[in-house]
N, CA, C and O atoms as a GROMACS GRO file, in nm:
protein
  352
    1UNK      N    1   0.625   1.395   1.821
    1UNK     CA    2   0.615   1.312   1.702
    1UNK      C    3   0.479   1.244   1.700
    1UNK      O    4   0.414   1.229   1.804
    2UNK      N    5   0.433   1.202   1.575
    2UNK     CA    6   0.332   1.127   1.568
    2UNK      C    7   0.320   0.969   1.645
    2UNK      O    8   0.399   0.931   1.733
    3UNK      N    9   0.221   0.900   1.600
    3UNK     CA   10   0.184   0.802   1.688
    3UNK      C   11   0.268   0.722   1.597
    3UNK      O   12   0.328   0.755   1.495
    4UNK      N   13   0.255   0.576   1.677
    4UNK     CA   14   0.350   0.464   1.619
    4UNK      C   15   0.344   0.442   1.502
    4UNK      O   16   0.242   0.458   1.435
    5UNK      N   17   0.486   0.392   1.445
    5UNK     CA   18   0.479   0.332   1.294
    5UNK      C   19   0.421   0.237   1.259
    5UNK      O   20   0.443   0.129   1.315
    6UNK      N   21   0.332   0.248   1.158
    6UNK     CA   22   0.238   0.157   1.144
    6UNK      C   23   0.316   0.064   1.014
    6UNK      O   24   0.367   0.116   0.915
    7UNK      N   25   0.310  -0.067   1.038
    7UNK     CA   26   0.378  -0.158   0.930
    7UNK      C   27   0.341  -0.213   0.847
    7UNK      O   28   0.251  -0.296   0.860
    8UNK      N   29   0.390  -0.190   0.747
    8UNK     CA   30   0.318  -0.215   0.633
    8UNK      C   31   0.401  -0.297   0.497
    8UNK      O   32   0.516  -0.263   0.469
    9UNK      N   33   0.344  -0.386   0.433
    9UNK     CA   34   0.420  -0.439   0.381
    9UNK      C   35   0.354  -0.440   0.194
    9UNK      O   36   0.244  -0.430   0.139
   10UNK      N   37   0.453  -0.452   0.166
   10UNK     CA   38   0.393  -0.448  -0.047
   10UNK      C   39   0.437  -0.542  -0.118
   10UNK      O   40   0.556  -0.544  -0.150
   11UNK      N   41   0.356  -0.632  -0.154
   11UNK     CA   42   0.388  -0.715  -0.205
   11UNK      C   43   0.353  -0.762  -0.393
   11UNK      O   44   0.269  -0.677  -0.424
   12UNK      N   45   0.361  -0.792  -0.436
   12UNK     CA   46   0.272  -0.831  -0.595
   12UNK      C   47   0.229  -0.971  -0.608
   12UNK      O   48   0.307  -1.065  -0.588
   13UNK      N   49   0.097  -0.987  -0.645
   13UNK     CA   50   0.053  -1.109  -0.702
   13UNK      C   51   0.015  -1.111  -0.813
   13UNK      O   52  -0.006  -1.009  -0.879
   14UNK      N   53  -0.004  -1.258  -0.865
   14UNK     CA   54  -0.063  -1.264  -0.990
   14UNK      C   55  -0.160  -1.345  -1.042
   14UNK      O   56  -0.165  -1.467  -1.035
   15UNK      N   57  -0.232  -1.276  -1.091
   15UNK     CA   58  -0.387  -1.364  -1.093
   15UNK      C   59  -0.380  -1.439  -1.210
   15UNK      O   60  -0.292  -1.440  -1.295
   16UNK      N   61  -0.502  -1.512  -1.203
   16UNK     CA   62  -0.498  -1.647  -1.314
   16UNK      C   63  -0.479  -1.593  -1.451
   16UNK      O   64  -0.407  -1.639  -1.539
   17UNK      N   65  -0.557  -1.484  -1.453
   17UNK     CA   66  -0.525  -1.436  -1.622
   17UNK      C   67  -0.411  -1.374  -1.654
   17UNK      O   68  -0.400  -1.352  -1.775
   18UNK      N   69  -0.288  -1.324  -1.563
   18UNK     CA   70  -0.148  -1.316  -1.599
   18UNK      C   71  -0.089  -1.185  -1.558
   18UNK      O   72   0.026  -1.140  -1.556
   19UNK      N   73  -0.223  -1.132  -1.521
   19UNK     CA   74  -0.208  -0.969  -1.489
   19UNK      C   75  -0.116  -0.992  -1.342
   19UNK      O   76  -0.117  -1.107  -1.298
   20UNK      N   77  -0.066  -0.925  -1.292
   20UNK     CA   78  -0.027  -0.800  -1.220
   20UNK      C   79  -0.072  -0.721  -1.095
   20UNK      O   80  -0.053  -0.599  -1.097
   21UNK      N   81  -0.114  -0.762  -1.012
   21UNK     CA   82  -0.154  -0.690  -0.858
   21UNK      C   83  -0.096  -0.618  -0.755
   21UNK      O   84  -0.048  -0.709  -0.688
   22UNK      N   85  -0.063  -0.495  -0.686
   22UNK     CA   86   0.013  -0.474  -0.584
   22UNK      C   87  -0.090  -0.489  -0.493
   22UNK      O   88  -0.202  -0.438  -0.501
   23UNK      N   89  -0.044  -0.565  -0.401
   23UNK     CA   90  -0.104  -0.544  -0.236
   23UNK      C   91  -0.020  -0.456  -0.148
   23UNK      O   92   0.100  -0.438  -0.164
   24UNK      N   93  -0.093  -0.404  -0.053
   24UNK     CA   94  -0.056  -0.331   0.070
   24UNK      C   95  -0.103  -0.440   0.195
   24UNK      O   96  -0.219  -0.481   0.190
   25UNK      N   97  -0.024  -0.482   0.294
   25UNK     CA   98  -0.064  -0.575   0.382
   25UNK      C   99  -0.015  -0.477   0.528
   25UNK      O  100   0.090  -0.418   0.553
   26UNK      N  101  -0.099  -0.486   0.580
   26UNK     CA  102  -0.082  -0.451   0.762
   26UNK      C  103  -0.054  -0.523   0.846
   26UNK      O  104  -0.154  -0.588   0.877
   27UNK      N  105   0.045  -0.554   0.913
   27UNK     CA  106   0.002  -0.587   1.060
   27UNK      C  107   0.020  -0.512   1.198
   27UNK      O  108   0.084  -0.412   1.229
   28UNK      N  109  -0.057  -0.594   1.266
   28UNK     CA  110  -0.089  -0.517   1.391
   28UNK      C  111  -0.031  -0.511   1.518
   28UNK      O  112   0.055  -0.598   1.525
   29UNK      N  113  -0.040  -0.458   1.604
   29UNK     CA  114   0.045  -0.482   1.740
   29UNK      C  115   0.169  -0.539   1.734
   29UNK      O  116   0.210  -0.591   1.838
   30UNK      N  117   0.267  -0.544   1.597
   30UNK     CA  118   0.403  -0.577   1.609
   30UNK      C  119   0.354  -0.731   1.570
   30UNK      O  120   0.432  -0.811   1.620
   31UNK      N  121   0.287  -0.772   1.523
   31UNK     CA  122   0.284  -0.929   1.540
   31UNK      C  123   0.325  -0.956   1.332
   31UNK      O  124   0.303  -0.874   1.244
   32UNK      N  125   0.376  -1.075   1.320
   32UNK     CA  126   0.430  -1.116   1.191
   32UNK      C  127   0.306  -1.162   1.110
   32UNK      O  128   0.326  -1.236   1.014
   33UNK      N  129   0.174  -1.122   1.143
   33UNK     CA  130   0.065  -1.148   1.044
   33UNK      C  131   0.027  -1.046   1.005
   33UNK      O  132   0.017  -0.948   1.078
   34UNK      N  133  -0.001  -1.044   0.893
   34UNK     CA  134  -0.066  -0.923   0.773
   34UNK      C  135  -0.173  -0.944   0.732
   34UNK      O  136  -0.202  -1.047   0.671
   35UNK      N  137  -0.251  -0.852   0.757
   35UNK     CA  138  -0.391  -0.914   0.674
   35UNK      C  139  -0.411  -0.746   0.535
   35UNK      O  140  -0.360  -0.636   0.553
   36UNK      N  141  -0.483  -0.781   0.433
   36UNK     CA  142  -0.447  -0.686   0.316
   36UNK      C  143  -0.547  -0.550   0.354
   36UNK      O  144  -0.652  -0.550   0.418
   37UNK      N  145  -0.496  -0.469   0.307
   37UNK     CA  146  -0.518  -0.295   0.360
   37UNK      C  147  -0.584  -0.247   0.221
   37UNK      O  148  -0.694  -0.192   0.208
   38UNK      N  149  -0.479  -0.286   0.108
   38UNK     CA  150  -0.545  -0.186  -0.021
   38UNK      C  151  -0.468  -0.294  -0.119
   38UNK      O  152  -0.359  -0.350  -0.110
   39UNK      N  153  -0.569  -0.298  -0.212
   39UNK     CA  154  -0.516  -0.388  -0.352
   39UNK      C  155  -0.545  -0.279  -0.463
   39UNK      O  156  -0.624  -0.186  -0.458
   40UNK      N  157  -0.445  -0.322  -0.581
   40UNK     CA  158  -0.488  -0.252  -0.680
   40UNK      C  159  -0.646  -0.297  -0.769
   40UNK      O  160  -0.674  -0.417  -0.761
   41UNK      N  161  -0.726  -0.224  -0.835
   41UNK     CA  162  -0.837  -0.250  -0.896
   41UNK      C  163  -0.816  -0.320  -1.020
   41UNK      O  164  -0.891  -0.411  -1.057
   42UNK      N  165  -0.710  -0.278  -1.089
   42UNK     CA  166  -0.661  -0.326  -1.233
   42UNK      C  167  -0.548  -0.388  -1.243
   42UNK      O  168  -0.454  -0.332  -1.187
   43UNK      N  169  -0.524  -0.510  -1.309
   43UNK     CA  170  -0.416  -0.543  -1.317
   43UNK      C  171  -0.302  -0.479  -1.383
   43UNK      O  172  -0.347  -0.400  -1.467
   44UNK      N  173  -0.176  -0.479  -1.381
   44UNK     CA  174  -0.071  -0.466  -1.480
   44UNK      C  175  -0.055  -0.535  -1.577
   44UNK      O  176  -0.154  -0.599  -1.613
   45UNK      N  177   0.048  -0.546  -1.641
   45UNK     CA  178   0.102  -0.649  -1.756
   45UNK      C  179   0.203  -0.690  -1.705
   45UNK      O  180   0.214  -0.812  -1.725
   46UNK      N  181   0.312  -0.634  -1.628
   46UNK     CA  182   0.488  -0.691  -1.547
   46UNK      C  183   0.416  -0.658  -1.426
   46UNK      O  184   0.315  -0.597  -1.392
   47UNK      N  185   0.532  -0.739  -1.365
   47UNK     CA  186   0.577  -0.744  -1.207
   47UNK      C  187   0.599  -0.590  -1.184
   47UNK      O  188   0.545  -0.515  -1.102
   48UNK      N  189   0.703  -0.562  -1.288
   48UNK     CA  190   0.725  -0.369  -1.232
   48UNK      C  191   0.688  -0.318  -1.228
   48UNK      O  192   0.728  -0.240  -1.142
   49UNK      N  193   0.564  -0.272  -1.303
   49UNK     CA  194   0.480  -0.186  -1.312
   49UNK      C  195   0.396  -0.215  -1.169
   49UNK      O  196   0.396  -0.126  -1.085
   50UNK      N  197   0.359  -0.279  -1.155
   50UNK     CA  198   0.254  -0.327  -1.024
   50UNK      C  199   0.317  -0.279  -0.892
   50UNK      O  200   0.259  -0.217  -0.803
   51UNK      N  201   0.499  -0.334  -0.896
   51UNK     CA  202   0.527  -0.300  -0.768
   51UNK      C  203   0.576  -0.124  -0.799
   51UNK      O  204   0.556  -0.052  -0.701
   52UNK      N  205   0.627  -0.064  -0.900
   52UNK     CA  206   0.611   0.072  -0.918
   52UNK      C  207   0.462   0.139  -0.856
   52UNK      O  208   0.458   0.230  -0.773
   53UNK      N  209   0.364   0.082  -0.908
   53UNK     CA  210   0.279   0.182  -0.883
   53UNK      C  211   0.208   0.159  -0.727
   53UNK      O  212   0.140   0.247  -0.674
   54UNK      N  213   0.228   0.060  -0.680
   54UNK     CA  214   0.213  -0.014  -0.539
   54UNK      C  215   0.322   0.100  -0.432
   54UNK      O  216   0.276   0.167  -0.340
   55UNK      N  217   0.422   0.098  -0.460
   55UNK     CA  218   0.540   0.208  -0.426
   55UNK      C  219   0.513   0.323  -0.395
   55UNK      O  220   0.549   0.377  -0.290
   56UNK      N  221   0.419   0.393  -0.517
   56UNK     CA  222   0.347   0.516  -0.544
   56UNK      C  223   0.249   0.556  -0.415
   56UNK      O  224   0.270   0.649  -0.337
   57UNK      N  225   0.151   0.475  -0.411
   57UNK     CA  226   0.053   0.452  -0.305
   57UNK      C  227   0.137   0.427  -0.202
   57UNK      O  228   0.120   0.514  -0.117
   58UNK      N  229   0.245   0.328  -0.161
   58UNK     CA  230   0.258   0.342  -0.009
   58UNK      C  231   0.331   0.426   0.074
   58UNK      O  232   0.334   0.427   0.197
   59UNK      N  233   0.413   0.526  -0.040
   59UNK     CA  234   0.435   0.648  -0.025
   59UNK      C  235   0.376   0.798  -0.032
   59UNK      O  236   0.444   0.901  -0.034
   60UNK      N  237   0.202   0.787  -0.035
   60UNK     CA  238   0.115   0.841  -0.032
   60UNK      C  239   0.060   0.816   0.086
   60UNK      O  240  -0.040   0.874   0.130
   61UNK      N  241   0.106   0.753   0.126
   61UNK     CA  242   0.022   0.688   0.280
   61UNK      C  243   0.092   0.797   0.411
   61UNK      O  244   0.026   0.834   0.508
   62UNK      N  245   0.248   0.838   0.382
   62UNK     CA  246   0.323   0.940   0.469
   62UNK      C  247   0.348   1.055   0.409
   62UNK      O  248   0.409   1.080   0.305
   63UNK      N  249   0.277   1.146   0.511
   63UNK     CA  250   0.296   1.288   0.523
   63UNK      C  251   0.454   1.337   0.463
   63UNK      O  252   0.481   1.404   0.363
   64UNK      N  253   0.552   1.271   0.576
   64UNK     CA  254   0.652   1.283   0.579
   64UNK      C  255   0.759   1.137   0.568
   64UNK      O  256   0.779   1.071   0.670
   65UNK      N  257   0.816   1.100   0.448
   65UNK     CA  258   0.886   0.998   0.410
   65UNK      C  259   1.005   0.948   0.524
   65UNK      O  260   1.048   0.838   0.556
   66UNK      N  261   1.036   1.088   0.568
   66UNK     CA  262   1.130   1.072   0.720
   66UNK      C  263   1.097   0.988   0.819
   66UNK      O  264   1.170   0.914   0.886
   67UNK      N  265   0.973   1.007   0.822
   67UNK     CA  266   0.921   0.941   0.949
   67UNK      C  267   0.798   0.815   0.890
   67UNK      O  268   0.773   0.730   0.975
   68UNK      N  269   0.755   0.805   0.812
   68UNK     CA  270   0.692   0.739   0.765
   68UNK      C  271   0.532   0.745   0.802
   68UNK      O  272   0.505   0.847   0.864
   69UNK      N  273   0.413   0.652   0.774
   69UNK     CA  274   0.340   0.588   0.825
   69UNK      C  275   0.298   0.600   0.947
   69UNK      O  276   0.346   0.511   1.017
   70UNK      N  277   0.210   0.692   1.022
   70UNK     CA  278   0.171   0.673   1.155
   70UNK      C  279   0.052   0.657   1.151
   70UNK      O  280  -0.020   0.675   1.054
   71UNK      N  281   0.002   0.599   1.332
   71UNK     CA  282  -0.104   0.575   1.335
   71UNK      C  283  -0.234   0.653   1.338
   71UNK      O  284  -0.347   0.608   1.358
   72UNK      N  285  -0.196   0.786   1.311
   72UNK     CA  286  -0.288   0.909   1.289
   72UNK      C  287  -0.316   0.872   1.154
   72UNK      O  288  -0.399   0.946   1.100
   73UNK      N  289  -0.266   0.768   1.075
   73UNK     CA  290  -0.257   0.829   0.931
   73UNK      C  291  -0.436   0.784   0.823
   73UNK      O  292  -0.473   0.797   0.706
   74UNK      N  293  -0.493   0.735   0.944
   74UNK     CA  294  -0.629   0.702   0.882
   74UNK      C  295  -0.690   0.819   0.769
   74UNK      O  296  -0.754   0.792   0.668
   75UNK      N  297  -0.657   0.938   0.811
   75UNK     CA  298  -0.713   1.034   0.713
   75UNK      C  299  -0.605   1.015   0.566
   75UNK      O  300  -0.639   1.006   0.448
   76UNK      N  301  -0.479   1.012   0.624
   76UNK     CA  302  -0.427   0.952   0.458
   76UNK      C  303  -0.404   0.868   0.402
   76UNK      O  304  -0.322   0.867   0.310
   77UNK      N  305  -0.492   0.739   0.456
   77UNK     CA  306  -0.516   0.603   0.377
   77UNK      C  307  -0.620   0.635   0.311
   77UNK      O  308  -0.615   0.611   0.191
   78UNK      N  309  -0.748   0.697   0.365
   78UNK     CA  310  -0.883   0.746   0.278
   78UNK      C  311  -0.824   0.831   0.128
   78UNK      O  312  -0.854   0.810   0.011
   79UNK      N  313  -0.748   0.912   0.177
   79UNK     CA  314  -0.738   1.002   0.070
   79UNK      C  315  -0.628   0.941  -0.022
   79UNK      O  316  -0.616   1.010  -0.123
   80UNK      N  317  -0.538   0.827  -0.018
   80UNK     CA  318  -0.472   0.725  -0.069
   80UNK      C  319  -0.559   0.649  -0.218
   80UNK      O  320  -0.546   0.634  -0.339
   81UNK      N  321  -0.677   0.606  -0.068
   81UNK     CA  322  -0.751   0.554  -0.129
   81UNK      C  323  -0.831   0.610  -0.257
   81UNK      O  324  -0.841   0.554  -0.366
   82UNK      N  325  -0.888   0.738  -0.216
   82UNK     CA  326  -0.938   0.831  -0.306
   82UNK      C  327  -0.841   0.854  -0.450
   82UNK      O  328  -0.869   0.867  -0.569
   83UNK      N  329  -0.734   0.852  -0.384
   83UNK     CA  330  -0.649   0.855  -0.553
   83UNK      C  331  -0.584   0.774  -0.631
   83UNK      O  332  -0.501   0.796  -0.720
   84UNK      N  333  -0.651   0.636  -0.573
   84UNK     CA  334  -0.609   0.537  -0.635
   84UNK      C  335  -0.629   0.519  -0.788
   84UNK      O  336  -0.555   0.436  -0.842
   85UNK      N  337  -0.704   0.574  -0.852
   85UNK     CA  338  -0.736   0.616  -1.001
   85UNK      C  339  -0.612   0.640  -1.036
   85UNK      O  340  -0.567   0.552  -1.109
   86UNK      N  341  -0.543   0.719  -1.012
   86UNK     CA  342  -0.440   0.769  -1.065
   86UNK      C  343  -0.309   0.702  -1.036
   86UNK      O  344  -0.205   0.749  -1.083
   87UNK      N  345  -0.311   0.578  -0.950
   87UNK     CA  346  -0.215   0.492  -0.930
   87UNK      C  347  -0.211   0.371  -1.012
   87UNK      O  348  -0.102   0.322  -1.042
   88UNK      N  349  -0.327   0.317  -1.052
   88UNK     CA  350  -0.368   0.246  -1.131
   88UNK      C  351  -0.390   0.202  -1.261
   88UNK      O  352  -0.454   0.098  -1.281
   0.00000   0.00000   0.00000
């Protein structure tokens, strides 16, 4: 199997002008602090849409949904990243 599950958490904020944000937050070595991995570029208009398309991306992050997220997965956070256009 791949390397450890890497944890990851999704959350939504909302900025002063009313829009809509998904964050992706990491933490590390098992510890309960997160610091942010990937934000969206554009806001939404709802909460749902943001955490829908936030969803989208952090299920782009695993190869395999079974197993989730590993720590090999640096090549598919880049390419996550790369298609964030289309999450957005």
């Amino acid at each position: 199997m791949a390397g450890q599950l890497i944890s990851i958490a999704l959350t939504v904020d909302q900025h002063d002008a009313g829009d809509y944000f998904w964050v992706l937050l990491e933490s590390f070595d098992n510890s309960m602090e997160f610091e942010p991995l990937m934000e969206a570029a554009t806001g939404f208009a709802t909460y749902a849409e943001a955490l829908q398309a936030g969803y989208v991306v952090l299920k782009g992050l695993s190869e395999d949904l079974n197993v989730g997220p590993r720590e090999e997965a640096d090549e598919l956070i880049s390419t996550a990243e790369a298609a964030l256009g289309n999450a957005c």
